[in-house]
BAFI-3210 file (N, C-alpha, C; in Angstrom, 3 decimals, decimal comma, padded with zeros to 6 digits):
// residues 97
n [1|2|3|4|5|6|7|8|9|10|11|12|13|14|15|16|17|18|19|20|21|22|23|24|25|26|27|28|29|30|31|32|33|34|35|36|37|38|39|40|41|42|43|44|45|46|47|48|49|50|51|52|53|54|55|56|57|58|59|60|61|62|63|64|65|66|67|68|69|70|71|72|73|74|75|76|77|78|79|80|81|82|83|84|85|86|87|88|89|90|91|92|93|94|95|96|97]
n.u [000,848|000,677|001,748|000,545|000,837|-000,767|-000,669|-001,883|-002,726|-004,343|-005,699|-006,730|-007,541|-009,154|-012,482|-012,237|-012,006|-010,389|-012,255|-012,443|-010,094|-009,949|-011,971|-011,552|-009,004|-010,265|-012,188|-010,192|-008,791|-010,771|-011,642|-008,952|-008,423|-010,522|-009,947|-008,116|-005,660|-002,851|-003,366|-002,507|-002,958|-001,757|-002,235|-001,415|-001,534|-001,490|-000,854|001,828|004,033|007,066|009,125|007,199|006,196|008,192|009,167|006,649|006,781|009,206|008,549|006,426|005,099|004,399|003,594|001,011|000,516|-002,083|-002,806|-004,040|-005,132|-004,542|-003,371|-004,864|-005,132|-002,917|-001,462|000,151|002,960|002,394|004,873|006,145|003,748|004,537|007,021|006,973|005,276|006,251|008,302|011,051|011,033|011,099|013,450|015,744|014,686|015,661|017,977|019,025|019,007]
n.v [-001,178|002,139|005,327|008,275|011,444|014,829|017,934|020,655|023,587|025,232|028,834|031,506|034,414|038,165|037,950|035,381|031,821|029,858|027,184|025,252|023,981|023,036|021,386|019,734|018,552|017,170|015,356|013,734|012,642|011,621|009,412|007,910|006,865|005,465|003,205|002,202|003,193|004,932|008,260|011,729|015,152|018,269|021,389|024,085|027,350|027,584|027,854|025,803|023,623|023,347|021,160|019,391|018,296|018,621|015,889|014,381|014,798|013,284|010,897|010,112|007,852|008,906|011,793|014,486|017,307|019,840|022,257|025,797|027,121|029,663|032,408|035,652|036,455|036,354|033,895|031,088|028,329|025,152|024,539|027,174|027,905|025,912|026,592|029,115|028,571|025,935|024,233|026,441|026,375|024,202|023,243|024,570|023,546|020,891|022,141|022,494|019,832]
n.w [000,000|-000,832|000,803|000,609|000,102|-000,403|-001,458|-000,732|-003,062|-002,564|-002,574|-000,618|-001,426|-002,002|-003,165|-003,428|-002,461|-002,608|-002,740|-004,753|-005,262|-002,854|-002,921|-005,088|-003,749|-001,443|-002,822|-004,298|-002,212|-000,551|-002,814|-003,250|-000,512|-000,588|-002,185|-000,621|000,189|002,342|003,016|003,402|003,878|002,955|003,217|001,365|002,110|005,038|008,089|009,355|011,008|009,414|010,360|010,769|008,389|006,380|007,319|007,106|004,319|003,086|004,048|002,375|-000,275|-002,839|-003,997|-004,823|-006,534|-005,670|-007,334|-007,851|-011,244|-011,970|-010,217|-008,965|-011,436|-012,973|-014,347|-012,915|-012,275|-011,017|-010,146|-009,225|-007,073|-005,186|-004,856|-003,505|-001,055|000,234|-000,936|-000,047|002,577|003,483|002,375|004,446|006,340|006,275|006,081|008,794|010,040]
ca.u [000,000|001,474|001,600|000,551|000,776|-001,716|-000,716|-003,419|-002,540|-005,696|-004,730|-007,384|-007,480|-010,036|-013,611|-011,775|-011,480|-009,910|-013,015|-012,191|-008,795|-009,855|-013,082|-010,836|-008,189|-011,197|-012,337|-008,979|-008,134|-011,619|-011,385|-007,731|-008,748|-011,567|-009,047|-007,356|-004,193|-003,058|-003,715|-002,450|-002,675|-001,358|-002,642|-000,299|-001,991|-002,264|000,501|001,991|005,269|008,020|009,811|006,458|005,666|009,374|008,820|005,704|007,257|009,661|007,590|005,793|005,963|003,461|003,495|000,500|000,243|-003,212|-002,488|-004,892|-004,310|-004,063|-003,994|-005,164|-004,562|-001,315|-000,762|000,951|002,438|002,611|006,498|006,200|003,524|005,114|008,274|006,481|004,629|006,537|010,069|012,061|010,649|011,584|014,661|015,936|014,521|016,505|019,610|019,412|019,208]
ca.v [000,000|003,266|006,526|009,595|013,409|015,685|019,115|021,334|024,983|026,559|030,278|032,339|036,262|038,717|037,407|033,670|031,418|028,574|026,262|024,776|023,223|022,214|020,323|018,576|017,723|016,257|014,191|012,661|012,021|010,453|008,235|007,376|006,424|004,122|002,904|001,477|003,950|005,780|009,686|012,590|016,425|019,354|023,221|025,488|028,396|027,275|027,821|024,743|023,172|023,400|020,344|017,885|018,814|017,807|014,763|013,938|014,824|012,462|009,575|009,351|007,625|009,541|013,018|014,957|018,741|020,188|023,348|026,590|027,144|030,971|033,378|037,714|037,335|035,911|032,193|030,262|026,527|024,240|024,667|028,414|027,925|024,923|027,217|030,167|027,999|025,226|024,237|026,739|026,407|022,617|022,500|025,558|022,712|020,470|021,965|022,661|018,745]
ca.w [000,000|-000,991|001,383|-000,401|000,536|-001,491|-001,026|-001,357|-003,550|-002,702|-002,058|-000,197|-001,560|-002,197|-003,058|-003,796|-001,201|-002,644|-002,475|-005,860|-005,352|-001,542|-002,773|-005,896|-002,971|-000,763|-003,687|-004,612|-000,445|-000,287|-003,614|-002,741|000,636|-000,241|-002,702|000,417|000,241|003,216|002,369|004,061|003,195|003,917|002,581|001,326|002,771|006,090|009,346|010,062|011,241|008,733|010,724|010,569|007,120|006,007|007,607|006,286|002,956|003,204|004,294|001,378|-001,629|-003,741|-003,519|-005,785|-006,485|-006,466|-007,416|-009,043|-012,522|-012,043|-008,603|-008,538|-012,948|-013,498|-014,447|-011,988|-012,573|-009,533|-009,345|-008,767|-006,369|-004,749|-003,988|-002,970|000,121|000,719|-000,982|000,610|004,239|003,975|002,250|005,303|007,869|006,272|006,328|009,777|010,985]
c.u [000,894|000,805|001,527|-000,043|000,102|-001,385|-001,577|-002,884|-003,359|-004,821|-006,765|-006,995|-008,529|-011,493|-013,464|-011,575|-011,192|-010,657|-012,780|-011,120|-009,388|-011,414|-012,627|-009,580|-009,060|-011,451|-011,442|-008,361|-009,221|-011,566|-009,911|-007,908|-009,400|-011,169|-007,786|-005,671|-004,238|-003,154|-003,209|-002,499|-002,189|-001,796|-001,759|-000,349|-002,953|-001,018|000,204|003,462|005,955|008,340|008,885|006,225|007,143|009,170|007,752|006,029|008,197|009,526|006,312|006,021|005,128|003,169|002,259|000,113|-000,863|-003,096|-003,623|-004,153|-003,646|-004,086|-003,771|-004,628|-003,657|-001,378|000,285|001,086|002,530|004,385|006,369|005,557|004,092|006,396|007,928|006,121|005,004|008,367|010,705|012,460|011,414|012,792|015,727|015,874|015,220|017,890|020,021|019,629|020,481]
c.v [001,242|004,297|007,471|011,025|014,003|016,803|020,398|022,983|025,872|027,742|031,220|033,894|036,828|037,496|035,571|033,521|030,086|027,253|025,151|023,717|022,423|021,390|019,038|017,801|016,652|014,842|013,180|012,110|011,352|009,215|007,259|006,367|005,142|003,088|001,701|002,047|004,565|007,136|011,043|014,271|017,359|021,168|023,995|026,844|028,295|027,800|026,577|024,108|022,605|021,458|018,608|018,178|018,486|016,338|014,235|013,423|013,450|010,770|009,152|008,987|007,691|010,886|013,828|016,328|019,044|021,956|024,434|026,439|028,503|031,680|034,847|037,610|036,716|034,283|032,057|028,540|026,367|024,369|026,267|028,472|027,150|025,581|028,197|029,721|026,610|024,475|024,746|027,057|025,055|022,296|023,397|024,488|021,850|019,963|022,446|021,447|018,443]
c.w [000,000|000,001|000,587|000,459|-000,590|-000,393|-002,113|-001,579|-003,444|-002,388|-001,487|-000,525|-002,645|-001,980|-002,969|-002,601|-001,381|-002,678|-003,805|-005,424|-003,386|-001,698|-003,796|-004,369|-001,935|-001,609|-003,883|-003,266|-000,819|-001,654|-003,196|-001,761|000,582|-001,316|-002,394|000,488|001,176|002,722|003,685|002,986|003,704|002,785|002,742|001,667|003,444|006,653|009,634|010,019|010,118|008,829|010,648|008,970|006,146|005,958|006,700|004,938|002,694|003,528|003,727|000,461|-002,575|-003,238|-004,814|-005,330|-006,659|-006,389|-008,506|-010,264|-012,682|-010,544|-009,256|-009,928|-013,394|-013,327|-014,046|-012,251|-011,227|-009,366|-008,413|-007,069|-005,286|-003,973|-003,046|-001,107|000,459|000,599|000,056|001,807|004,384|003,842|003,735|006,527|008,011|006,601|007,995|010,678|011,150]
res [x|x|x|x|x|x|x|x|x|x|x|x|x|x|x|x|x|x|x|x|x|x|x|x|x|x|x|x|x|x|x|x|x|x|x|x|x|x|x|x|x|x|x|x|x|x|x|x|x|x|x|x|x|x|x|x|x|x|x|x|x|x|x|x|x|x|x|x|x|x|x|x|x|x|x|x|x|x|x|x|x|x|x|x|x|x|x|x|x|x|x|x|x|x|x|x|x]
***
């Protein structure tokens, strides 16, 4: 059985509130799930520990981006966002073990 991390790109600003990307990440945790895979997530615009969130990362072996397609106008891929709210917190936690 594979471990899988779904990190969720919603972005909360202005009238948006991200409900899009956090009802596709629900869907794909609950299909996954009943799938018989373990499932964890984590929201990229949330506060939460750098040092478990490494971890986590690391202790899975399926990692999937659900990321918007655009935020406030400007097309965004999933790397951009991906660095913006999470890369360069983890690799920082990293290098401090």
């Amino acid at each position: 059985m594979s471990n899988i991390l779904i990190i969720d790109g919603g972005k909360t600003f202005t009238h948006f509130k991200g409900e899009l990307n956090y009802t596709l990440t629900d869907v794909a945790a609950s299909h996954l799930r009943d799938l018989g895979y373990q499932v964890s997530v984590t929201v990229a615009d949330s506060n939460y520990s750098i040092e478990e969130k490494v971890q986590k990362y690391l202790d899975r072996d399926v990692v999937i981006y659900q990321m918007p397609g655009w935020v406030d106008g400007r097309t965004l891929d999933g790397k951009t966002l991906y660095r913006r709210n999470f890369y360069r917190r983890s690799r920082q936690a990293l290098r401090q073990r």
